[in-house]
KOLLUM-453724 format. One line per 10 residues: number of its first residue (from 1); their letters; for each residue x, y negated, z negated of N, C-alpha, C. Coordinates in Angstrom, 1 decimal, padded with zeros to 4 digits. Layout:
residues N
NUM> A> X:Y:Z:X:Y:Z:X:Y:Z; ...
//
This chain:
residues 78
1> XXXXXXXXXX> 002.8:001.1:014.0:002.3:002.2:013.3:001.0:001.9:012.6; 000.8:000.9:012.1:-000.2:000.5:010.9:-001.6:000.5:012.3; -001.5:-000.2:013.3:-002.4:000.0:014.0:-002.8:001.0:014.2; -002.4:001.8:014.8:-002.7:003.0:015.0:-003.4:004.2:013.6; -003.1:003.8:012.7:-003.8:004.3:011.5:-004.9:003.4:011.1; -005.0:002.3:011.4:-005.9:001.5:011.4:-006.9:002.0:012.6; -006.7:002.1:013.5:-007.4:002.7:014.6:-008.3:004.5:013.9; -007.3:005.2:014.2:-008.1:006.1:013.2:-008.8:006.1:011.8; -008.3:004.9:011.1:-009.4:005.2:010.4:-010.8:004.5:010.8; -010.8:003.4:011.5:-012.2:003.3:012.3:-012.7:004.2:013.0
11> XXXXXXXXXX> -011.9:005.2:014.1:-012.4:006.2:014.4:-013.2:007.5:013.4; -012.8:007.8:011.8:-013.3:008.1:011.1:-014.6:007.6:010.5; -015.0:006.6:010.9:-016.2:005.7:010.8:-015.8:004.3:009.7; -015.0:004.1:009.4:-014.4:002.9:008.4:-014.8:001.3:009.5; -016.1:000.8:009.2:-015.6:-000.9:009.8:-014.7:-001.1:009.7; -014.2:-001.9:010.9:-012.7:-002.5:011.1:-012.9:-003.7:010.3; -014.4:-004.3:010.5:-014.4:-005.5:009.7:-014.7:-005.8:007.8; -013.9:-004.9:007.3:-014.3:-004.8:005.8:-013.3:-004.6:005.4; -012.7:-005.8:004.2:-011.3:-005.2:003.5:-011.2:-004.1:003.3; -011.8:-003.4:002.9:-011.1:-002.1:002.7:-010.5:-001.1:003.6
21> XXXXXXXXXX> -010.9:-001.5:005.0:-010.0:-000.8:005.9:-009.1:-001.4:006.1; -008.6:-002.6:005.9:-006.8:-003.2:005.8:-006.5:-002.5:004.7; -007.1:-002.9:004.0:-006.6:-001.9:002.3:-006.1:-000.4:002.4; -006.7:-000.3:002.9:-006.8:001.6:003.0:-005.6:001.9:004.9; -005.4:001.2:005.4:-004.3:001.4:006.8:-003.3:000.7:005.9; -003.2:-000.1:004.8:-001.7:-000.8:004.7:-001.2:000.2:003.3; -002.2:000.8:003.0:-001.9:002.0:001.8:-001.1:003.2:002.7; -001.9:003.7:003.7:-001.3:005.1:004.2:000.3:004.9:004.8; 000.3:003.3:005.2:001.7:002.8:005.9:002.5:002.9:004.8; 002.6:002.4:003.4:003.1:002.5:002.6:003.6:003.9:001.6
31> XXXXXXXXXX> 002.3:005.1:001.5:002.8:005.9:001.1:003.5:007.4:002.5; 003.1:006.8:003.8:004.3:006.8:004.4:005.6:006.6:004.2; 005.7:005.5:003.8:007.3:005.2:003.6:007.9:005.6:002.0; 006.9:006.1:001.1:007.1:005.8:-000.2:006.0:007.6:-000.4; 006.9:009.0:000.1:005.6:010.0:-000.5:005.3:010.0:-001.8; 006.3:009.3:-002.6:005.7:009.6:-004.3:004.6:009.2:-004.5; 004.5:007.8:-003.8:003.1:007.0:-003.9:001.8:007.6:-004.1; 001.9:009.4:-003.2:000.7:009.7:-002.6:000.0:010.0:-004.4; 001.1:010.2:-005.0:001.2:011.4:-006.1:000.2:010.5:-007.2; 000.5:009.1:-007.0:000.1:008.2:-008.3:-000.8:006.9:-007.8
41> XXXXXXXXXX> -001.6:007.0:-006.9:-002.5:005.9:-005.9:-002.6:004.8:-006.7; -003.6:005.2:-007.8:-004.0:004.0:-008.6:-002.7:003.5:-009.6; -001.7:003.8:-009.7:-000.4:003.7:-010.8:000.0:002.7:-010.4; 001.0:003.3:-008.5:002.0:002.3:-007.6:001.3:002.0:-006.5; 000.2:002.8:-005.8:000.3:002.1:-004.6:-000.9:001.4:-004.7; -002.0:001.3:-005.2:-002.8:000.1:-005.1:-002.3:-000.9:-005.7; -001.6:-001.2:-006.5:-000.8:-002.3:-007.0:000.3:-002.6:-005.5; 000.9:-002.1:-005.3:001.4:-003.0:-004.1:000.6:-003.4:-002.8; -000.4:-002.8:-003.0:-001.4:-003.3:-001.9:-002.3:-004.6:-002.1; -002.6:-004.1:-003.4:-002.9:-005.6:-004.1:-002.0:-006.8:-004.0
51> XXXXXXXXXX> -000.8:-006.3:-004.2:000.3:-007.7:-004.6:000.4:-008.3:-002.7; 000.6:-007.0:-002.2:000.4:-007.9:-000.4:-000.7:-008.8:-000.1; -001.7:-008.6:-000.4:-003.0:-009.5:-000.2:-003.1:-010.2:-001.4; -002.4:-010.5:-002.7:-003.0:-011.6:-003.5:-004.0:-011.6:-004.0; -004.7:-010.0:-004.2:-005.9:-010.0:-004.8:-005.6:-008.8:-006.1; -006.3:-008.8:-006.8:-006.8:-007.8:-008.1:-006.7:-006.6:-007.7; -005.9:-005.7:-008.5:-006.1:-004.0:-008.4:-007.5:-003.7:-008.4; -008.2:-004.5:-009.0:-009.6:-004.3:-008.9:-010.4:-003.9:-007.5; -010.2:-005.4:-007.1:-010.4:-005.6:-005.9:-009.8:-004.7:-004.9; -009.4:-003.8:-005.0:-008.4:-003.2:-004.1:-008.9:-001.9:-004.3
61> XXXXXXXXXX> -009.3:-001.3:-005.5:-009.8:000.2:-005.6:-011.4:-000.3:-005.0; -012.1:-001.2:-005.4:-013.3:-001.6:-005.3:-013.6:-001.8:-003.3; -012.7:-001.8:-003.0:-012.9:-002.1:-001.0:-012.5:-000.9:-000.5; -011.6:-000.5:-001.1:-011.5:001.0:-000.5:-012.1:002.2:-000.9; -013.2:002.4:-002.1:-014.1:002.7:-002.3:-015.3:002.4:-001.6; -015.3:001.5:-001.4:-016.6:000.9:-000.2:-016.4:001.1:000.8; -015.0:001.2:001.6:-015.1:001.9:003.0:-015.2:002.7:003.0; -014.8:004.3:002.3:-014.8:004.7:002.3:-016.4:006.0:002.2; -017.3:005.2:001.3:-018.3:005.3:001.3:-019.7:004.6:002.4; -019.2:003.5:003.0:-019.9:002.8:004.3:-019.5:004.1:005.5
71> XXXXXXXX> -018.5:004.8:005.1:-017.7:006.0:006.6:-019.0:006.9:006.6; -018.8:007.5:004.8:-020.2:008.3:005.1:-020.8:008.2:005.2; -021.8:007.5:005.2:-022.9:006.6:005.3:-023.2:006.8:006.7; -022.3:006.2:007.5:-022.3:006.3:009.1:-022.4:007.1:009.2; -021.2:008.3:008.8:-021.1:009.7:009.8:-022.0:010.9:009.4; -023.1:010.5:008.5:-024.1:011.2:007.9:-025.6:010.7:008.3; -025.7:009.2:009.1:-026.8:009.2:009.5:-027.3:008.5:008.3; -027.3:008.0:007.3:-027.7:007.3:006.8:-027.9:005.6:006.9
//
């Protein structure tokens, strides 16, 4: 599954090669399995996304902010 959401979000213009698209495909897997998650991002589920990769909540809002922002970037021609 996670592929495949990882796939679309590259298809949305997200580098495959930028944390924040693991970041952001191992979030949507998770609040898949977990819908409260969707309700509280920054509370529960960047915190467990962080704790899977061993890095900072920081680090974790800060990459998927950046993919997020590199998508439009792309899909705007910039």
């Amino acid at each position: 599954m996670k592929e495949i959401i990882k796939s679309t979000i590259v298809d949305l213009g997200v580098p495959a090669n930028i944390r924040g698209c693991e970041y952001l495909a191992d979030a949507v897997v998770m609040a898949l399995e977990d819908k409260e998650l969707v309700e509280i991002l920054t509370g529960r589920l960047y915190p467990r996304v962080a704790e899977k990769y061993g890095v900072t909540l920081g680090r974790v809002e800060r990459s998927v902010c950046h993919a997020v922002q590199v998508a439009r970037a792309i899909r705007s021609g910039s």
